[in-house]
C-alpha positions as CSV (number, residue, x, y, z in Angstrom):
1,X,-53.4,-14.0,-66.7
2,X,-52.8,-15.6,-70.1
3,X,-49.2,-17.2,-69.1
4,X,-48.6,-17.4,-72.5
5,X,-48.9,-13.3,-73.6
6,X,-46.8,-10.5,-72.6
7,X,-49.1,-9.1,-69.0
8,X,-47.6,-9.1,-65.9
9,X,-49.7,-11.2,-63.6
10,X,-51.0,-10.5,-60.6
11,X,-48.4,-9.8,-57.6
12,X,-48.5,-12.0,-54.9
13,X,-50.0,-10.9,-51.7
14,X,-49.6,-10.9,-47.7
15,X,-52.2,-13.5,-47.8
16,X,-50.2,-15.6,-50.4
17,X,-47.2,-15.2,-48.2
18,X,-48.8,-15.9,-45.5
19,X,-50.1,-19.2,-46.3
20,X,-46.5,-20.1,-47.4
21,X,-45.5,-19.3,-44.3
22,X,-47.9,-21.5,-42.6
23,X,-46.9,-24.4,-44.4
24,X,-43.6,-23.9,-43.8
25,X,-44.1,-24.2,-40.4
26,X,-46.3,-26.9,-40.1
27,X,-43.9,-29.0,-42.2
28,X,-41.1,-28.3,-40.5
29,X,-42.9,-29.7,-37.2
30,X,-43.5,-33.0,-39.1
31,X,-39.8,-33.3,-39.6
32,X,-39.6,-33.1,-35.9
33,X,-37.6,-29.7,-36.3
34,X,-38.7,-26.9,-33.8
35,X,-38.4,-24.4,-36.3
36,X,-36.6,-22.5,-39.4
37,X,-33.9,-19.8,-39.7
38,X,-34.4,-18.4,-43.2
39,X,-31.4,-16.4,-44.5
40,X,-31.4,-13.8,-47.6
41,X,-31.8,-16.3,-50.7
42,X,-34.6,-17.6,-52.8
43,X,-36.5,-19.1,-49.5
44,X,-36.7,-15.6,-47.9
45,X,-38.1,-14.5,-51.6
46,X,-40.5,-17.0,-51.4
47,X,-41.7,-16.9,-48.3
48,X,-42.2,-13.4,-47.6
49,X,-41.2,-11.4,-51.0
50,X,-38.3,-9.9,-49.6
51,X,-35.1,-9.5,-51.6
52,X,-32.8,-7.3,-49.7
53,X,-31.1,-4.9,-51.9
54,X,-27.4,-5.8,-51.0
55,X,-26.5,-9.2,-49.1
56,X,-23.7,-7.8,-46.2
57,X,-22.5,-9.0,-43.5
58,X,-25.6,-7.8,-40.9
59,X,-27.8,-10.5,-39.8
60,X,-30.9,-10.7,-41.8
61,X,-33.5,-14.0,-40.7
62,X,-36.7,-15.3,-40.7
63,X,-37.5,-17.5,-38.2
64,X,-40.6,-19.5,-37.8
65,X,-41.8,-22.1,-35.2
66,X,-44.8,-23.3,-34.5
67,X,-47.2,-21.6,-32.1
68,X,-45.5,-18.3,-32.6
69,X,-45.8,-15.2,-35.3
70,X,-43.2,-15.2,-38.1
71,X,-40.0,-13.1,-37.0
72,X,-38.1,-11.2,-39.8
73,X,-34.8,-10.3,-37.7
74,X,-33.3,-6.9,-39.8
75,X,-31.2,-4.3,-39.8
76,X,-32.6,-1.2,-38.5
77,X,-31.5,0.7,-42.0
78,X,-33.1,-2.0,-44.3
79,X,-36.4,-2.1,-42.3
80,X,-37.9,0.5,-44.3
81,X,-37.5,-2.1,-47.5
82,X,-38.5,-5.0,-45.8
83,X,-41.7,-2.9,-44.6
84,X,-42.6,-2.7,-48.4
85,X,-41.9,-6.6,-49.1
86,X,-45.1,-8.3,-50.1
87,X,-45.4,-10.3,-47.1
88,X,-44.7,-8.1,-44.6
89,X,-48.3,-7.5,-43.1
90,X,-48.3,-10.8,-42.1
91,X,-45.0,-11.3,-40.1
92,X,-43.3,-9.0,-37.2
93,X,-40.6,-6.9,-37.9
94,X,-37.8,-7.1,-35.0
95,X,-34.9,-4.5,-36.3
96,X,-31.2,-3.8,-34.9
97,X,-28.7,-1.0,-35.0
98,X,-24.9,-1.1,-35.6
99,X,-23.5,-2.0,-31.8
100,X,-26.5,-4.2,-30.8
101,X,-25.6,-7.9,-30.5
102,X,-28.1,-9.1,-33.4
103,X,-27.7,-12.7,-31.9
104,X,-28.6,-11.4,-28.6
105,X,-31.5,-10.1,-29.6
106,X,-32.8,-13.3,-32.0
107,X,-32.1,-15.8,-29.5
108,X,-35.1,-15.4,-27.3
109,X,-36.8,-16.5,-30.6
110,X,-35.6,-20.2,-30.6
111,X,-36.3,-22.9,-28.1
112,X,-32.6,-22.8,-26.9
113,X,-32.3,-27.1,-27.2
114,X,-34.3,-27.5,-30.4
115,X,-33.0,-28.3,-34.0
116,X,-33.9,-26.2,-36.7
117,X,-33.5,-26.3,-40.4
118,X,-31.6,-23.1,-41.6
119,X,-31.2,-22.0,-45.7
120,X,-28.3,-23.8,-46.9
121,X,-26.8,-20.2,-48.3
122,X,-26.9,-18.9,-44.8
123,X,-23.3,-17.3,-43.7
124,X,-21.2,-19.5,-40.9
125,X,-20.9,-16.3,-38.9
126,X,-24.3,-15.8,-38.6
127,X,-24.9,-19.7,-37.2
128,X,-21.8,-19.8,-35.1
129,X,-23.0,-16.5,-33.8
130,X,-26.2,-18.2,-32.7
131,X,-24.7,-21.3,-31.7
132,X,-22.8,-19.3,-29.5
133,X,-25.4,-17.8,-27.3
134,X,-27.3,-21.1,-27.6
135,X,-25.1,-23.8,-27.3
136,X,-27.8,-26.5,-26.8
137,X,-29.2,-25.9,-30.6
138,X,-28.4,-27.7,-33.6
139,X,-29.0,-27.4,-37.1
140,X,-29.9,-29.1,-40.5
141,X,-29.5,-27.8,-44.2
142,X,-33.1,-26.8,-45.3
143,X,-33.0,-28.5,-48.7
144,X,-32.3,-31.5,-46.7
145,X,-34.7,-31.5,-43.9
146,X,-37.6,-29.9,-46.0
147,X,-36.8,-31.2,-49.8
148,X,-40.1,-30.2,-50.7
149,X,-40.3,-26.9,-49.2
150,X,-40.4,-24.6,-52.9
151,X,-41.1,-27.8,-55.0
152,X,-44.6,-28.0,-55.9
153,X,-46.2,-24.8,-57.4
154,X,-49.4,-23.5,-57.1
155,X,-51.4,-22.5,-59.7
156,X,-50.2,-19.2,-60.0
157,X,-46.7,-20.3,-60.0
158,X,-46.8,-22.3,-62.8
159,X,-48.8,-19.6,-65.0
160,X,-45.0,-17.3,-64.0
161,X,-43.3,-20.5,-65.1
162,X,-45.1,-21.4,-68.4
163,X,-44.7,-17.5,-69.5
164,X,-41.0,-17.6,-68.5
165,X,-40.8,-21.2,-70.5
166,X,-42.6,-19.2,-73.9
167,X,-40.4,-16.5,-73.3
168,X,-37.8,-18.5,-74.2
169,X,-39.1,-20.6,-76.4
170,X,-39.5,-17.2,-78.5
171,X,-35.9,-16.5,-77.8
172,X,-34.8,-19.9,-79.5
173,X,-37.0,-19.2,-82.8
174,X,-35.7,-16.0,-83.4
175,X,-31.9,-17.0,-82.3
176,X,-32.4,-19.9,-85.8
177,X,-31.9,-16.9,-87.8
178,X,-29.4,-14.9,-87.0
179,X,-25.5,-16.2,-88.5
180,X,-23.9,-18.5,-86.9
181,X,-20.9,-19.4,-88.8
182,X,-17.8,-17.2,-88.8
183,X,-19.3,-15.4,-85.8
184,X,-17.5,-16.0,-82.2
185,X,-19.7,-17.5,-79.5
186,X,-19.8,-15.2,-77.5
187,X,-21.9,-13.0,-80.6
188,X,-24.4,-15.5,-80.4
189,X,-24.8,-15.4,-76.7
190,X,-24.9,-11.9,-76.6
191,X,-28.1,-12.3,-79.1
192,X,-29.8,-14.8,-76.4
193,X,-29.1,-12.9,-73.6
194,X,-30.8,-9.6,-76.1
195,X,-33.3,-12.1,-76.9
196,X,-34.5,-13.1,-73.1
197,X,-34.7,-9.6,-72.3
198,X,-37.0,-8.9,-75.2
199,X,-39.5,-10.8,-74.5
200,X,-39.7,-10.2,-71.1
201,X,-36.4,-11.5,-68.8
202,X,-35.9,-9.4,-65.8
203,X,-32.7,-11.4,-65.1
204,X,-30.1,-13.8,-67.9
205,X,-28.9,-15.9,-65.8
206,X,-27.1,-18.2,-68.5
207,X,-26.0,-18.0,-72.3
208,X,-24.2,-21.2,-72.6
209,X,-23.2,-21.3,-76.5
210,X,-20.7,-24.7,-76.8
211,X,-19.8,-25.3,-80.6
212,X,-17.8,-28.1,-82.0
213,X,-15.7,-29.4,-79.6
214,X,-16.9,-26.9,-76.9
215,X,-20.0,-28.5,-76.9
216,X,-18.6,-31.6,-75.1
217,X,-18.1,-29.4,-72.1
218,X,-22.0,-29.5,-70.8
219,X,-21.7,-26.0,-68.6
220,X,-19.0,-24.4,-71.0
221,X,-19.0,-20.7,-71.2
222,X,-19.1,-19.4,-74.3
223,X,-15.7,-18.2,-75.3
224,X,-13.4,-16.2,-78.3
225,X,-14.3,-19.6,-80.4
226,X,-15.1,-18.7,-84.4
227,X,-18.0,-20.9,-85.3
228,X,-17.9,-22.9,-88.1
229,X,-19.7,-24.7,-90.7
230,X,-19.8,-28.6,-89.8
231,X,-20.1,-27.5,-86.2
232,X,-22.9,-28.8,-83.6
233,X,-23.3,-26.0,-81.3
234,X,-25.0,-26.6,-77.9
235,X,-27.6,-23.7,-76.6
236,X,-28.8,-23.5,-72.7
237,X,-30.1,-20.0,-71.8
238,X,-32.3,-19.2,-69.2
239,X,-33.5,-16.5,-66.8
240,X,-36.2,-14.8,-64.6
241,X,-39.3,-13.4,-66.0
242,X,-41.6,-12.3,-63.5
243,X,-39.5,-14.0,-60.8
244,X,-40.1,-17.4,-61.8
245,X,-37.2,-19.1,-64.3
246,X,-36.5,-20.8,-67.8
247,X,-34.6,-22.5,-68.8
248,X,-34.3,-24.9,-72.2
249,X,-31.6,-26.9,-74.2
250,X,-31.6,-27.5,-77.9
251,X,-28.7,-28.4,-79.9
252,X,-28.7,-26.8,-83.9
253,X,-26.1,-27.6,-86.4
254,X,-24.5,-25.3,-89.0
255,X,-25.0,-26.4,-92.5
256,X,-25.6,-30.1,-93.3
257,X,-25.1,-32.4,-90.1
258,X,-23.2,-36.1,-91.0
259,X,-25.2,-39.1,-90.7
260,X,-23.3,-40.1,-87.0
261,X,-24.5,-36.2,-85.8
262,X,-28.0,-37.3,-86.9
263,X,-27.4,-40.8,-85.2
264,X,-26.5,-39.3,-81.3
265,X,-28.8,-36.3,-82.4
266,X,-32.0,-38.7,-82.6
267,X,-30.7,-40.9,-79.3
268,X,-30.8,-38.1,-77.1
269,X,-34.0,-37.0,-78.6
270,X,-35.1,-40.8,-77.9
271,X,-33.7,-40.2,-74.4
272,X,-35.5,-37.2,-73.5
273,X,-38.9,-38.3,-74.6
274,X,-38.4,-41.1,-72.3
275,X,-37.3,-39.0,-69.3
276,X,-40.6,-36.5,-70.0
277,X,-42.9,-40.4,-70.5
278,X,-42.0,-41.3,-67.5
279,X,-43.2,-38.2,-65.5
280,X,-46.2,-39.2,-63.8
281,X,-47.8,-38.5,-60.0
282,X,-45.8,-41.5,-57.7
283,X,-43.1,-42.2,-59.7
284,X,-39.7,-41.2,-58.0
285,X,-37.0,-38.8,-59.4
286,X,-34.5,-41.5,-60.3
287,X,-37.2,-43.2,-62.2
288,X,-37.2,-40.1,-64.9
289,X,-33.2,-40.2,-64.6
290,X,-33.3,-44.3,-65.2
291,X,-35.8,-43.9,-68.6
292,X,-33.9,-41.1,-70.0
293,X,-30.4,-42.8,-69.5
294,X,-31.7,-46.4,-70.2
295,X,-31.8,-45.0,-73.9
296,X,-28.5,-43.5,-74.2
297,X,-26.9,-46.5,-72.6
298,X,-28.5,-48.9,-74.4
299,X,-27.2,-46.8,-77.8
300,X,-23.3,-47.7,-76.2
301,X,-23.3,-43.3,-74.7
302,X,-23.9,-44.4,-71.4
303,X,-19.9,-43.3,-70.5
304,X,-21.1,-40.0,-72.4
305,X,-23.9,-38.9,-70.3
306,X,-22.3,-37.5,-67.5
307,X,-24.9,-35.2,-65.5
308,X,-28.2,-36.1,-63.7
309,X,-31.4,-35.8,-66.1
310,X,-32.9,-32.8,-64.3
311,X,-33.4,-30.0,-61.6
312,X,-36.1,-28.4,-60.1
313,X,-37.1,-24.7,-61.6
314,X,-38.7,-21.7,-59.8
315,X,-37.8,-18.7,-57.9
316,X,-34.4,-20.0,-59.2
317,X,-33.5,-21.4,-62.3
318,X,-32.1,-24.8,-60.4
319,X,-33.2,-25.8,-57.4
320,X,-34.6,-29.1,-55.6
321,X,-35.6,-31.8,-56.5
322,X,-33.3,-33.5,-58.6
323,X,-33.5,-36.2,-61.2
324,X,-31.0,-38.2,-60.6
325,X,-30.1,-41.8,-59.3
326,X,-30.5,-42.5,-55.6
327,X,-33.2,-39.9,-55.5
328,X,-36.6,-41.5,-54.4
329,X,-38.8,-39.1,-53.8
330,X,-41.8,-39.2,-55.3
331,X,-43.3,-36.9,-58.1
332,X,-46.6,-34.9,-57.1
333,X,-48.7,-32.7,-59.3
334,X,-47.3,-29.2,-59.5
335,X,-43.5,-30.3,-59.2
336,X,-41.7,-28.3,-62.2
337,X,-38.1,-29.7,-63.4
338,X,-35.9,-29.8,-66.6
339,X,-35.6,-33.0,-68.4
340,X,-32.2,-32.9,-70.2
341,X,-30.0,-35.7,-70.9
342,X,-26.9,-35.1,-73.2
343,X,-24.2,-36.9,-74.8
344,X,-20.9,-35.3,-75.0
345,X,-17.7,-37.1,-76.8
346,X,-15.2,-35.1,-76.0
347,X,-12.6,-33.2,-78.6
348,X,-15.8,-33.9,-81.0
349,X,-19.3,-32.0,-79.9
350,X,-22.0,-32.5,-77.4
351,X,-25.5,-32.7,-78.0
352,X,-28.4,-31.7,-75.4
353,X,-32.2,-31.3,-75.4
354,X,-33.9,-29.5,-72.3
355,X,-37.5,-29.3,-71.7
356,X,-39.5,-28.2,-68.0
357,X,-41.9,-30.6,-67.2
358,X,-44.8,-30.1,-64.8
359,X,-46.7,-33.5,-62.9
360,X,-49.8,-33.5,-63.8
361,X,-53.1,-34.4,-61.8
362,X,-54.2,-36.3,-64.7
363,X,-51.0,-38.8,-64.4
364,X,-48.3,-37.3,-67.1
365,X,-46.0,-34.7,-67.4
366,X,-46.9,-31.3,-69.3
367,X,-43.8,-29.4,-71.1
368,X,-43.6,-25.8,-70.3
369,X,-41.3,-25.8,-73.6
370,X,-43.0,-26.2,-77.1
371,X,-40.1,-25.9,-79.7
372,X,-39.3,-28.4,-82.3
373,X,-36.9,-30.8,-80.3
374,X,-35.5,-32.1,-84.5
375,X,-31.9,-30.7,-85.0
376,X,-32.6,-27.8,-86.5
377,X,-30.4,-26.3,-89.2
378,X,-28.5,-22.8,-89.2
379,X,-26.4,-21.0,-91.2
């Protein structure tokens, strides 16, 4: 597949899942865990293409442990859809009716003293429902125990991702002509969100248009707010295309910026191309988070920046790892994350710039965003 046209790529297969599976397993026995308990989420997605329809309250898992088959646990009235996941030729199906004990019947699947890592979104009734029958268990969150577990793509994954990443990328360069000014912000967000699906979102997961003083509010939603001439407005959108997310940050200004705008424009420009320089096989995550914000402080922001540099990007748009301080885990070809410091003086406007990054086997990082990263003008 050209990741950068229009196709749909190939789907993934039993085989894919499969081997997902497999190293799943095997790296959940090197973090001495006896298994995993995968709940309905983005890990279940990944690991065996099953999205269940409606999350409710009946106990749906995978559970995998070395030295046995994979186990998807379901109800008997959603076993027909699981049956036509992607990976379910290479796992068992164990299904339950209404007035069966589901724990009952999955706890012959777990070694009844062993720890397990369980997806973090799992519900507390469905745990304390197994702790119940097995009292001896324990449990750790899976983005804890198995950081890594979604966070380096295969080759494949990162064609869905660069093809998400142009999507978008097409999305801002048509967005820099529509009106800006006497239009509310929610007008131009509806036009993103139009704009994703054009070329090729399946799911808008965010429109966040911040302008003027909004913009200081880095997740603010756009709101009833006129836009004006004079005003920096924020833009972070991003979505699903082909199952795999965008997600990118630019910052345009309406009419003809003033020369301070220009001045925290250019550092967080600065900033960013120092985050995305310092991606590179066996640095850590805090090490991309240190570059970008070692600009931005030094340029007296430092109070200003008030987010971590980046997330991790695939089946969802945010998800481990994450560049931030205190993080040292160590960057390996085929990790994809956002590089996006901001400034934000509040009551005035906020300025962000958001790339995804992919490590590189040649020793750099690779944006999945191509767009001019210059403060571009609207009207």
């Amino acid at each position: 597949m050209d990741s950068r046209s229009g196709s749909a790529p190939a789907p993934f297969t039993a085989d894919d899942h499969r081997a997902r599976m497999a190293r799943a397993t095997g790296a959940a026995a090197s973090a001495g865990l006896a298994g995993l308990l995968v709940a309905p989420g983005p890990d279940l997605v990944y690991l065996t293409g099953y999205r269940p329809t409606a999350e409710t309250e009946r106990l749906t898992l995978l559970v995998l442990a070395p030295g046995r088959d994979p186990v998807l646990v379901v109800p008997a009235l959603e076993a027909p859809d699981a049956e036509r996941a992607a990976g379910a030729a290479a796992l068992t199906l164990r299904d339950w009716t209404d007035g069966i004990d589901p724990y009952a019947l999955t706890a012959p699947l777990l070694d009844p003293e062993g720890r397990y890592g369980i997806s973090d979104n799992a519900w507390s009734m469905h745990l304390l429902g197994l702790q119940q029958r097995l009292p001896g268990t324990s449990y750790a969150a899976l983005t804890q125990a198995l950081p890594m577990l979604r966070a380096v793509k295969d080759a494949a994954e990162l064609a869905r991702l660069e093809a998400a990443g142009a999507a978008a990328d097409e999305a801002y360069r048509q967005i820099l002509g529509v009106r800006f000014a006497g239009r509310r912000e929610t007008d131009v967000a509806a036009d993103l969100a139009a704009l994703l699906k054009q070329t090729g979102h399946s799911q808008v997961d965010f429109t966040v248009v911040g302008s003027g003083p909004n913009g200081a509010n880095p997740h603010h939603e756009a709101g009833d707010r006129v836009i004006e001439r004079g005003d920096m407005v924020v833009l972070d959108f991003g979505g699903l295309k082909h199952g795999y997310g965008s997600d990118t940050s630019r910052t345009v200004h309406v009419g003809e910026p003033t020369p301070e705008e220009r001045r925290v424009h250019d550092v967080v420009r600065e900033a960013q191309q120092a985050g995305v320089e310092a991606v590179r096989p066996g640095a850590t995550c805090q090490d991309v988070d240190r570059a970008a914000r070692s600009v931005i402080d030094a340029a007296g922001h430092g109070a200003y920046f008030i987010h971590r540099t980046g997330h991790g990007i695939g089946v969802t748009t945010h998800e481990p790892p994450y560049m931030i301080e205190g993080e040292e885990l160590p960057l390996v070809p085929g990790m994809c994350f956002s590089v996006e410091p901001g400034i934000y003086l509040p009551g005035r406007f906020g300025v962000r710039i958001e790339d995804i990054v992919t490590v590189t086997e040649d020793g750099r990082g690779r944006r999945l965003n191509t767009t001019p990263r210059e403060l571009a003008l609207v009207d």
